[in-house]
PyMOL Python script that loads the backbone (N, CA, C, O; Angstrom):
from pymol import cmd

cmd.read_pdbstr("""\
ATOM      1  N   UNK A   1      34.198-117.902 -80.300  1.00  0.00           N
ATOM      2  CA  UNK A   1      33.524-116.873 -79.557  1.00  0.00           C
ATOM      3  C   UNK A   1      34.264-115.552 -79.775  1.00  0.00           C
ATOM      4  O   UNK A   1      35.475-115.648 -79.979  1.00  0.00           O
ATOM      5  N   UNK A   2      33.829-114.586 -79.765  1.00  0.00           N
ATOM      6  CA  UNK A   2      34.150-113.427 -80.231  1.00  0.00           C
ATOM      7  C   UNK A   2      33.761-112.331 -78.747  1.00  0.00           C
ATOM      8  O   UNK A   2      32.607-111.974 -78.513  1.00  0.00           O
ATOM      9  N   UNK A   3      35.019-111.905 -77.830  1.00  0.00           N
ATOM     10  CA  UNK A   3      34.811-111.272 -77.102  1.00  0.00           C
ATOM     11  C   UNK A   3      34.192-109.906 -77.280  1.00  0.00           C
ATOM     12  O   UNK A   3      34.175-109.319 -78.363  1.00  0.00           O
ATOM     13  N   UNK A   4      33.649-109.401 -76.083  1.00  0.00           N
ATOM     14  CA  UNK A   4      33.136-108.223 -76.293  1.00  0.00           C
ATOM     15  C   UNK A   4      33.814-106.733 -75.422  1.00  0.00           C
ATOM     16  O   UNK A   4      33.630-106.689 -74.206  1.00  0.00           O
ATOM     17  N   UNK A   5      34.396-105.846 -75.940  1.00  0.00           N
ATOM     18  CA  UNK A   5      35.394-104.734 -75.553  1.00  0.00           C
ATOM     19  C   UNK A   5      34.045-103.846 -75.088  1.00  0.00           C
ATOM     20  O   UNK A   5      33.072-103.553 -75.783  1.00  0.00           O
ATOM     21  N   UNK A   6      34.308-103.519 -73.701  1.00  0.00           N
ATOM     22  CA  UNK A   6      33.814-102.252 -73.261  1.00  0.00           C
ATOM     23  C   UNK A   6      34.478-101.104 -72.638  1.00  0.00           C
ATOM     24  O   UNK A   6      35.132-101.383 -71.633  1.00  0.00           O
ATOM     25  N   UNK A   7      34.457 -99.692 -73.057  1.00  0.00           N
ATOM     26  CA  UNK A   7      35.223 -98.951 -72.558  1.00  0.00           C
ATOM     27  C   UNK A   7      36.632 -99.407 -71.847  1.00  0.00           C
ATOM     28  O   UNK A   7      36.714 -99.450 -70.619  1.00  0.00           O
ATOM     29  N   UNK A   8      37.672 -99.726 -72.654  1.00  0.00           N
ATOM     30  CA  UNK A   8      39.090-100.239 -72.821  1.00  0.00           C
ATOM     31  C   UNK A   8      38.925-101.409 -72.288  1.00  0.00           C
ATOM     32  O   UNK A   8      39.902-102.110 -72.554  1.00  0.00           O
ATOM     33  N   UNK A   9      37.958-102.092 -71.504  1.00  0.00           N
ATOM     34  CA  UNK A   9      37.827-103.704 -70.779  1.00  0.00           C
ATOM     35  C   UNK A   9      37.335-105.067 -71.637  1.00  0.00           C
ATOM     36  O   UNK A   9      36.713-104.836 -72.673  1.00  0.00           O
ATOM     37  N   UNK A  10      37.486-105.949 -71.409  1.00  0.00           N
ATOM     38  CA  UNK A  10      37.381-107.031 -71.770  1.00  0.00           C
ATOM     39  C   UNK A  10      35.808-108.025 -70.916  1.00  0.00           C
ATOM     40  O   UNK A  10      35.821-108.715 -69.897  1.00  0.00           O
ATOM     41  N   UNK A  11      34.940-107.780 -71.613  1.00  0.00           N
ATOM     42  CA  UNK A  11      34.109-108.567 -70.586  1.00  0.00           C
ATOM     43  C   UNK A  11      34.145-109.989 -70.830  1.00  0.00           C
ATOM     44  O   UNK A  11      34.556-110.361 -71.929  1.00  0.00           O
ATOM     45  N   UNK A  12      33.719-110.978 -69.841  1.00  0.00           N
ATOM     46  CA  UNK A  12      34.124-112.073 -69.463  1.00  0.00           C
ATOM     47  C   UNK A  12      32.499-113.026 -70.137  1.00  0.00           C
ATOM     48  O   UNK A  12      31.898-113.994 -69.671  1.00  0.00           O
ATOM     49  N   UNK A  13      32.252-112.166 -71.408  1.00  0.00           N
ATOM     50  CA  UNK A  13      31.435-113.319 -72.410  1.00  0.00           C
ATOM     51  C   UNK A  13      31.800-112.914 -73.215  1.00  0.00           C
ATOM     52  O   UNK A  13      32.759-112.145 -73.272  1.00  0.00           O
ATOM     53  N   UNK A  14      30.982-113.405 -74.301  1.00  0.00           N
ATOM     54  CA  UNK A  14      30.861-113.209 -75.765  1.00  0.00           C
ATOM     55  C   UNK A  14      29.707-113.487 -76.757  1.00  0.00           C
ATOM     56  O   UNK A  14      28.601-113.876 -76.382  1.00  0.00           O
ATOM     57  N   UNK A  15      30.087-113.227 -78.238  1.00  0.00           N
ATOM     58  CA  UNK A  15      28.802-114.087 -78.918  1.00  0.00           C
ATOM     59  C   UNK A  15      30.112-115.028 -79.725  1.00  0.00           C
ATOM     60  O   UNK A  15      31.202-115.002 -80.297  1.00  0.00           O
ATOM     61  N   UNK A  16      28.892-115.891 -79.190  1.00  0.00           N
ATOM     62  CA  UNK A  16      29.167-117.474 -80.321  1.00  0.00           C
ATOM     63  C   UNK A  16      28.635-117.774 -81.785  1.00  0.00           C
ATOM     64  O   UNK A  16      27.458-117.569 -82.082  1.00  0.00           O
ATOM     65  N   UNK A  17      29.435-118.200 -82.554  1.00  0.00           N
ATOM     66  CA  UNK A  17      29.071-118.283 -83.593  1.00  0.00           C
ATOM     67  C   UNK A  17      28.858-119.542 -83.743  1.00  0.00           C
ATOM     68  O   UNK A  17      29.420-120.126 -82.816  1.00  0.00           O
ATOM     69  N   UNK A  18      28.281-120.340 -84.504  1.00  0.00           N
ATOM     70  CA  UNK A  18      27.706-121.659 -84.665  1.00  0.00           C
ATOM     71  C   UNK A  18      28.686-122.447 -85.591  1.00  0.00           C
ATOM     72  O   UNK A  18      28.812-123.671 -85.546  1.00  0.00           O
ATOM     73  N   UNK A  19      29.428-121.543 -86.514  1.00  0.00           N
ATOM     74  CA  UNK A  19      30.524-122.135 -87.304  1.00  0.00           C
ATOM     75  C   UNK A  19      31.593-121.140 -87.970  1.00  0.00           C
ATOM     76  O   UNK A  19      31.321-119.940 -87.935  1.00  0.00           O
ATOM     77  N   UNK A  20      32.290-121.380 -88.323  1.00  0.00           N
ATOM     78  CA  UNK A  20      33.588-120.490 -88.628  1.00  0.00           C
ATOM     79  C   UNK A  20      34.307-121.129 -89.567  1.00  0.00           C
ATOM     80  O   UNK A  20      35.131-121.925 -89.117  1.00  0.00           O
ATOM     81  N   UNK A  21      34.237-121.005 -90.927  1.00  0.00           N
ATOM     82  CA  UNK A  21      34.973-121.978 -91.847  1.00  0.00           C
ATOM     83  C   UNK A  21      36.075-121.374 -92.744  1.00  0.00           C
ATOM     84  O   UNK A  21      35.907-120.733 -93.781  1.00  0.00           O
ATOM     85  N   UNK A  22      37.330-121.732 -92.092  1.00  0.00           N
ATOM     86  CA  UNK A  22      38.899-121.209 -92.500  1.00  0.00           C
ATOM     87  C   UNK A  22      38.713-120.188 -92.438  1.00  0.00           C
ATOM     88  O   UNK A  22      39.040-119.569 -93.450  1.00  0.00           O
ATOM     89  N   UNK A  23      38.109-119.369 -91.305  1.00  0.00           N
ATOM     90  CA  UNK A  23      38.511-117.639 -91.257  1.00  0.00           C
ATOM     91  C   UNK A  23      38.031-117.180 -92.261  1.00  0.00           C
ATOM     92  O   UNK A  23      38.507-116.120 -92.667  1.00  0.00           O
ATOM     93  N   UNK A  24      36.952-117.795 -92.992  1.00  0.00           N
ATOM     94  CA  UNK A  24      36.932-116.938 -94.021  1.00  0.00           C
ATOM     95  C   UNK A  24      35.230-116.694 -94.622  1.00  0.00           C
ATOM     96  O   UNK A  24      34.903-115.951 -95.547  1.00  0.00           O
ATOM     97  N   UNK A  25      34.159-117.716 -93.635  1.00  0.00           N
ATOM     98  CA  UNK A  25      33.105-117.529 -93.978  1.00  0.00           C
ATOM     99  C   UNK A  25      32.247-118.013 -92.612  1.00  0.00           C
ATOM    100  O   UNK A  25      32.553-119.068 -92.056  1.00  0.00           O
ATOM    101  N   UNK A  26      31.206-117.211 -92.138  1.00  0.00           N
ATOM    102  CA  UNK A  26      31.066-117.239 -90.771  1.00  0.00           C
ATOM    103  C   UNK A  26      29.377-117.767 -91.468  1.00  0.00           C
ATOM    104  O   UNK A  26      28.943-117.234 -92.489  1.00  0.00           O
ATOM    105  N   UNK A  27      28.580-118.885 -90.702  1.00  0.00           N
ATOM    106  CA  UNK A  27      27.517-119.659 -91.041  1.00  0.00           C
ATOM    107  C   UNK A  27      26.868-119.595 -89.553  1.00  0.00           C
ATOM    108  O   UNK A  27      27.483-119.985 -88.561  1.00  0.00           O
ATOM    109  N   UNK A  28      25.419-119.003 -89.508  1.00  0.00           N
ATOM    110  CA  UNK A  28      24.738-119.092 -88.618  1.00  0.00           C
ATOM    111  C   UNK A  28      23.689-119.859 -89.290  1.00  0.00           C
ATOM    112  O   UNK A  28      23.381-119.758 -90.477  1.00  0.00           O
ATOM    113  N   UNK A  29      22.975-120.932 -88.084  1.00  0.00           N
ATOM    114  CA  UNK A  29      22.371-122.115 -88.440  1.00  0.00           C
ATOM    115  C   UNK A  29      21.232-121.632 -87.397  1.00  0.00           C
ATOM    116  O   UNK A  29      21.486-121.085 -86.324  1.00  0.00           O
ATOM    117  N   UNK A  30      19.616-121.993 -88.004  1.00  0.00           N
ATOM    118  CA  UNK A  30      18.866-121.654 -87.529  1.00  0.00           C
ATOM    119  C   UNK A  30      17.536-122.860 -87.915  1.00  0.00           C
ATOM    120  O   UNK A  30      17.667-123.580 -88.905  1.00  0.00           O
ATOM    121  N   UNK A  31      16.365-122.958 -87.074  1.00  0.00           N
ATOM    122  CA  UNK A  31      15.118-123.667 -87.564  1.00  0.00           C
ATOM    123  C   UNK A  31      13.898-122.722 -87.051  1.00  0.00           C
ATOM    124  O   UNK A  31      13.369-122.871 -85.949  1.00  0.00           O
ATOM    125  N   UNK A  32      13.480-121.623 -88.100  1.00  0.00           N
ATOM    126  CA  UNK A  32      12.372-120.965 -87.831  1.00  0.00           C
ATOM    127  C   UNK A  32      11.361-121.332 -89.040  1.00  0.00           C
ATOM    128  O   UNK A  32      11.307-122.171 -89.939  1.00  0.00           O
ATOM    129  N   UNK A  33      10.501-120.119 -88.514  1.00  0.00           N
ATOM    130  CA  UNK A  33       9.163-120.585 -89.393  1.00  0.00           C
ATOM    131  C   UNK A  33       9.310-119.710 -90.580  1.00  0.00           C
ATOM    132  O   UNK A  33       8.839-119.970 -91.687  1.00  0.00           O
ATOM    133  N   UNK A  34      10.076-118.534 -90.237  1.00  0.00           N
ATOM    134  CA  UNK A  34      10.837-117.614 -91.417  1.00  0.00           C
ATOM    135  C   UNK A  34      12.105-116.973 -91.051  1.00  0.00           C
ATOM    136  O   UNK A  34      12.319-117.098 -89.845  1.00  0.00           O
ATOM    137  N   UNK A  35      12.866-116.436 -91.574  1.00  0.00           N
ATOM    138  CA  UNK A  35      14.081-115.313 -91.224  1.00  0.00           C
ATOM    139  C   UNK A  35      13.333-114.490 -91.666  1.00  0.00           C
ATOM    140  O   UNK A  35      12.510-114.370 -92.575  1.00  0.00           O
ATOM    141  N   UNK A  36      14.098-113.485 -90.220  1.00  0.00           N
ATOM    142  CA  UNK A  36      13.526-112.291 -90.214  1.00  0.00           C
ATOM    143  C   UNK A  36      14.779-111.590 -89.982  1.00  0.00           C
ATOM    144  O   UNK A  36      15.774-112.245 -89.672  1.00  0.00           O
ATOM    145  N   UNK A  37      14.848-110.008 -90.130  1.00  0.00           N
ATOM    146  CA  UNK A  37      15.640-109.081 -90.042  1.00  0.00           C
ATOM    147  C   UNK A  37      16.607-109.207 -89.023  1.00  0.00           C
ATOM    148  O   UNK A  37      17.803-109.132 -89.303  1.00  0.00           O
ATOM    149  N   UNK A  38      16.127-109.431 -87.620  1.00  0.00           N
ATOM    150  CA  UNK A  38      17.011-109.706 -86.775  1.00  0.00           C
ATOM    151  C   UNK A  38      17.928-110.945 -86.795  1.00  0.00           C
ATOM    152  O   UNK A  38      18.884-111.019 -86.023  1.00  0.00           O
ATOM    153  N   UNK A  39      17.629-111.933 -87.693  1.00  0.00           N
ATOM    154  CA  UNK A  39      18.718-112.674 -87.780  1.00  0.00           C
ATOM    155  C   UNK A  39      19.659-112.447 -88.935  1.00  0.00           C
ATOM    156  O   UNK A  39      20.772-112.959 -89.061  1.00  0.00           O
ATOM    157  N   UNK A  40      19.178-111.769 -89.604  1.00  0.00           N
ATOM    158  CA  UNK A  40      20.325-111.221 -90.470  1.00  0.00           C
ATOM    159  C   UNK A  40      21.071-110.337 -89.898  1.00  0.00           C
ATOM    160  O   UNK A  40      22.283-110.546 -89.854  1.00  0.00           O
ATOM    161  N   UNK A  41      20.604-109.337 -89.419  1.00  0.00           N
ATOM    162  CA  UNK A  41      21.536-108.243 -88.153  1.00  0.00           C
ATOM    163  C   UNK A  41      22.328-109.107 -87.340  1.00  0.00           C
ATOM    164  O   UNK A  41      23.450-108.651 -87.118  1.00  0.00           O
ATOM    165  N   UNK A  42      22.029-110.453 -86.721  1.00  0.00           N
ATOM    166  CA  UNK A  42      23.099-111.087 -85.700  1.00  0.00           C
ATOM    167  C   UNK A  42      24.522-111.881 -86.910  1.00  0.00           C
ATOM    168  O   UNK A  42      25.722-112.112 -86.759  1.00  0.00           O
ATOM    169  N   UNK A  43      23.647-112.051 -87.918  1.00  0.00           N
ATOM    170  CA  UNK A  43      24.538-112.607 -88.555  1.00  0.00           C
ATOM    171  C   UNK A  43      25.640-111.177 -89.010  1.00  0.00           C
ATOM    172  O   UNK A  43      26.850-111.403 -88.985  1.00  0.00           O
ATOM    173  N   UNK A  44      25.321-110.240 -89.274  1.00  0.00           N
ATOM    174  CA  UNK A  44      26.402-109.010 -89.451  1.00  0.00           C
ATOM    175  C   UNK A  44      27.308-108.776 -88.569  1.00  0.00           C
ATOM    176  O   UNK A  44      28.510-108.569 -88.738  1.00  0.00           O
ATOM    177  N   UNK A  45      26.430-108.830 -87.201  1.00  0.00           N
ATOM    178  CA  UNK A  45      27.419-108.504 -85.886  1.00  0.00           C
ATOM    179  C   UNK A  45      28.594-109.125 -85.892  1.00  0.00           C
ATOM    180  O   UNK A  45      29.662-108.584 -85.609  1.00  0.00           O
ATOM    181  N   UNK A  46      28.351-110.994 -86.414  1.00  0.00           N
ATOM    182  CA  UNK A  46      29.205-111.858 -86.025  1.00  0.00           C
ATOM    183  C   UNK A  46      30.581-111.413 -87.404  1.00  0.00           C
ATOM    184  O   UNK A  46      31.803-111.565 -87.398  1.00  0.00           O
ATOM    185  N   UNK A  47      29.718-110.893 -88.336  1.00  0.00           N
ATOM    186  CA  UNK A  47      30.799-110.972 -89.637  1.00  0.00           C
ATOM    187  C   UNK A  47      31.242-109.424 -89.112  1.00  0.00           C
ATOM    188  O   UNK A  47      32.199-109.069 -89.800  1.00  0.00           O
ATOM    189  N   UNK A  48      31.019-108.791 -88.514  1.00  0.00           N
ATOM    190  CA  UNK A  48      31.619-107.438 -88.288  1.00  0.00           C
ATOM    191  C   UNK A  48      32.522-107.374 -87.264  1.00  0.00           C
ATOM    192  O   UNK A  48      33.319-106.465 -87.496  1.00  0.00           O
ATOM    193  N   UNK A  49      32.811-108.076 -85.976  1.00  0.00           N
ATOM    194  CA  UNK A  49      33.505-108.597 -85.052  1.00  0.00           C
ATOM    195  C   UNK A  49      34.808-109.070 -85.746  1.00  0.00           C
ATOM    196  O   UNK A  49      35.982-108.722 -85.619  1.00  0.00           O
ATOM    197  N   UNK A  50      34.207-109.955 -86.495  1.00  0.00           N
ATOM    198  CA  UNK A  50      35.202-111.063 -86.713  1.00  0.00           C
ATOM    199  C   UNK A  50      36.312-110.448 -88.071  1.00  0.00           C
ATOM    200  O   UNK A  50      37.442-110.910 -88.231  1.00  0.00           O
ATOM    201  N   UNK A  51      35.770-109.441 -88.876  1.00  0.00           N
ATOM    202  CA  UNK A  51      36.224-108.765 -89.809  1.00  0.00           C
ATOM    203  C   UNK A  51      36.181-109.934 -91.123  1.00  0.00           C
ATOM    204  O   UNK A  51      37.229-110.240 -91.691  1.00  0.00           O
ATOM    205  N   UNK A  52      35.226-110.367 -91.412  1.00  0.00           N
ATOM    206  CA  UNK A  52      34.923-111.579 -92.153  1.00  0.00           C
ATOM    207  C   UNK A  52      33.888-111.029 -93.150  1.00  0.00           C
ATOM    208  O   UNK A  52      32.783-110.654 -92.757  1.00  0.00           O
ATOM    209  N   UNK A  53      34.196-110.991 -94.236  1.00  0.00           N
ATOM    210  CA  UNK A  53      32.760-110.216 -94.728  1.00  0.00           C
ATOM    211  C   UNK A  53      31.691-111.251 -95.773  1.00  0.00           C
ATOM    212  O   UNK A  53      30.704-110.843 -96.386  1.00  0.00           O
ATOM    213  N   UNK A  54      32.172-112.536 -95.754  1.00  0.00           N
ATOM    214  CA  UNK A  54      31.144-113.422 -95.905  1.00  0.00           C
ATOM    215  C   UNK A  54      30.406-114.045 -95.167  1.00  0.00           C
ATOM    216  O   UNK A  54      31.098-114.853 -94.547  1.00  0.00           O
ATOM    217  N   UNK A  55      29.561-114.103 -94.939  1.00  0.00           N
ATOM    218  CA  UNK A  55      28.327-114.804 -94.350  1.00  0.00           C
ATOM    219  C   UNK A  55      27.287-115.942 -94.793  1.00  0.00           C
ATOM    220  O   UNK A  55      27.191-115.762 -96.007  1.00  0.00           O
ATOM    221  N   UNK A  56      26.429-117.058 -94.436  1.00  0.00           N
ATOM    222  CA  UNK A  56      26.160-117.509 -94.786  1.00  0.00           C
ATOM    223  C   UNK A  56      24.582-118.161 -93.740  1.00  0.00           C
ATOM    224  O   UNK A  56      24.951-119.161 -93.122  1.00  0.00           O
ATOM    225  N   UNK A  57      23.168-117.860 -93.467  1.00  0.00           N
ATOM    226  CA  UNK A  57      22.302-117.671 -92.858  1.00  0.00           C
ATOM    227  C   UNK A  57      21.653-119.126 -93.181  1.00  0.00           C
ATOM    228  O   UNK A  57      20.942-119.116 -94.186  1.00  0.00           O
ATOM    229  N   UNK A  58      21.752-120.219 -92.598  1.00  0.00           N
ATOM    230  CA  UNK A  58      20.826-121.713 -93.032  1.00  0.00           C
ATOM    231  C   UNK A  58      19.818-121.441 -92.361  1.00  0.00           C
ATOM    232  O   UNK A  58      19.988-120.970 -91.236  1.00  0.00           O
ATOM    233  N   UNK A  59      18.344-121.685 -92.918  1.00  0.00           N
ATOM    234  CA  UNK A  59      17.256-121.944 -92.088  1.00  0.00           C
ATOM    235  C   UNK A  59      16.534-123.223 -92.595  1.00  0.00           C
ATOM    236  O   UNK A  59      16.014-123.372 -93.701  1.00  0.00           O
ATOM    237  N   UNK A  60      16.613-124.239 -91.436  1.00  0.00           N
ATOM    238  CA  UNK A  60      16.692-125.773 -91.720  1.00  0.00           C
ATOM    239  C   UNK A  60      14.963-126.218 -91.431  1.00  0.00           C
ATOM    240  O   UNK A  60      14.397-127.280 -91.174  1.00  0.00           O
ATOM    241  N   UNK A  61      14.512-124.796 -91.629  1.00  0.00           N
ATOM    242  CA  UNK A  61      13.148-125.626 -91.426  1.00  0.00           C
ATOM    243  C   UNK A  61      12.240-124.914 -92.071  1.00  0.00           C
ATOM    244  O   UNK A  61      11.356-124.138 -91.710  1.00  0.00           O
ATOM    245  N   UNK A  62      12.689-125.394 -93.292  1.00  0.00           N
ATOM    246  CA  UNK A  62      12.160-125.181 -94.960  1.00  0.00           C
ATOM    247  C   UNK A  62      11.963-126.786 -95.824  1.00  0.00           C
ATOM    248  O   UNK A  62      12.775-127.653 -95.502  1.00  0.00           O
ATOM    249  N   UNK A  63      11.046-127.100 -96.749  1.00  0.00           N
ATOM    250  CA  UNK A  63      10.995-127.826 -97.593  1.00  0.00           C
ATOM    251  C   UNK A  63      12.194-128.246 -98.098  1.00  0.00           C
ATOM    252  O   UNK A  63      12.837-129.233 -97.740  1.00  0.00           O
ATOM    253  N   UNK A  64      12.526-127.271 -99.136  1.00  0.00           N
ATOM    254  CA  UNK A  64      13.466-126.864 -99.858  1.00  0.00           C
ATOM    255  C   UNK A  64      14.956-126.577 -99.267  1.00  0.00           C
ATOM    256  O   UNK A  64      14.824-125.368 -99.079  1.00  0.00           O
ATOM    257  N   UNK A  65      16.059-126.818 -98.919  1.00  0.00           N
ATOM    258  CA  UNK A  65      16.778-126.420 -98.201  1.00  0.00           C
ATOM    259  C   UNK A  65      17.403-125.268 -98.975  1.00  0.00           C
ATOM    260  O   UNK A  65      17.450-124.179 -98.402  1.00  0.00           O
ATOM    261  N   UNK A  66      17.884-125.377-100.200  1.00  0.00           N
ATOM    262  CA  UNK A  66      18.120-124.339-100.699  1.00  0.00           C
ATOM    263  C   UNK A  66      17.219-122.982-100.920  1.00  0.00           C
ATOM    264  O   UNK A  66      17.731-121.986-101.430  1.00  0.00           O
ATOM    265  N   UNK A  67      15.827-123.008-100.497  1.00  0.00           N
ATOM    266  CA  UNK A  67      14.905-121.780 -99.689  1.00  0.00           C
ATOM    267  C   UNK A  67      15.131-121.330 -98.706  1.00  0.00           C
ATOM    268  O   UNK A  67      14.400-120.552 -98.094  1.00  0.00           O
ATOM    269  N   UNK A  68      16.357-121.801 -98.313  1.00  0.00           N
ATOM    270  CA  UNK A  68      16.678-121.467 -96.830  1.00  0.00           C
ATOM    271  C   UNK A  68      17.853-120.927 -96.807  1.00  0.00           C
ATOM    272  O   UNK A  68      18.341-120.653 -95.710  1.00  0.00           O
ATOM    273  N   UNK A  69      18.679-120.611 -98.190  1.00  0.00           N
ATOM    274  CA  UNK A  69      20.116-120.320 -97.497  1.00  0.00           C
ATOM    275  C   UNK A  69      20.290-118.680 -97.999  1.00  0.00           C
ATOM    276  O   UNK A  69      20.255-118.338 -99.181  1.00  0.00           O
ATOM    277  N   UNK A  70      20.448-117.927 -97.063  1.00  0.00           N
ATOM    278  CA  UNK A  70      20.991-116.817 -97.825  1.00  0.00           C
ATOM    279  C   UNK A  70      22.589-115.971 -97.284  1.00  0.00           C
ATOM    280  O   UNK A  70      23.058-115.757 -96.166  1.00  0.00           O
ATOM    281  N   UNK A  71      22.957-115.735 -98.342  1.00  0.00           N
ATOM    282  CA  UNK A  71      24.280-115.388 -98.659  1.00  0.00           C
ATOM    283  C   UNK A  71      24.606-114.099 -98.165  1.00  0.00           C
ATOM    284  O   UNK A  71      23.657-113.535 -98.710  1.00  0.00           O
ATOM    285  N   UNK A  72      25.366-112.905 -97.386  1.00  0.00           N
ATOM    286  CA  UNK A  72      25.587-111.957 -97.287  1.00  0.00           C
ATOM    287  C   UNK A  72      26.873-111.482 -97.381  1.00  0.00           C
ATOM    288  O   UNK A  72      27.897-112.088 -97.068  1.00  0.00           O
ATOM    289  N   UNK A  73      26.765-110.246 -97.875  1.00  0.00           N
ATOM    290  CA  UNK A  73      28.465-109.943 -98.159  1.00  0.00           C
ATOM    291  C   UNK A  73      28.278-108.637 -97.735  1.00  0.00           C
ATOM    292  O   UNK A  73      27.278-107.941 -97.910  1.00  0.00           O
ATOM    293  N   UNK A  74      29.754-108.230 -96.918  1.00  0.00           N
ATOM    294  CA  UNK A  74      29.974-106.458 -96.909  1.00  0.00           C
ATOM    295  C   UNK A  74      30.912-106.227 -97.498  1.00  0.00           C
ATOM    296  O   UNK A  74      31.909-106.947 -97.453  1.00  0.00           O
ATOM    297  N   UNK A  75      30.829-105.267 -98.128  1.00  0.00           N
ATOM    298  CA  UNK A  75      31.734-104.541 -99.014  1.00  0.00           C
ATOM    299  C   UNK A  75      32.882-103.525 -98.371  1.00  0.00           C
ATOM    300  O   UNK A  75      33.648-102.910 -99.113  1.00  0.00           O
TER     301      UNK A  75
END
""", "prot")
cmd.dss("prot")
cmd.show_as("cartoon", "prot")
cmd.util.cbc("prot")
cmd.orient("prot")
């Protein structure tokens, strides 16, 4: 979980990430009918928090599973 800083405070949630693999690649897991923009934006938040700049977006409710995976990187 990745706390959230407000004006110098610490609030008492966070966002969760679904997986975290060796600090070094953050995987949000999903079953829609498509990805859409906003789950790529949550998936940034989590890689922008975390200072992680790989990402990795599964959407498990595809034929194909590999139609489902997409990769993001920040530079």
């Amino acid at each position: 979980m990745f706390p959230i800083q407000y004006k110098g405070g610490r609030l008492n949630c966070g966002y969760k990430v679904d997986f975290l693999i060796e600090d070094r690649i953050v995987v949000e897991l999903k079953a829609v009918t498509q990805l859409l923009k906003l789950h790529e934006d949550q998936l940034l938040t989590y890689m922008k928090l975390s200072g992680i700049g790989t990402g990795l977006l599964i959407n498990f409710n595809v034929i194909v599973l590999k139609n489902g995976i997409r990769q993001l990187v920040m530079a």
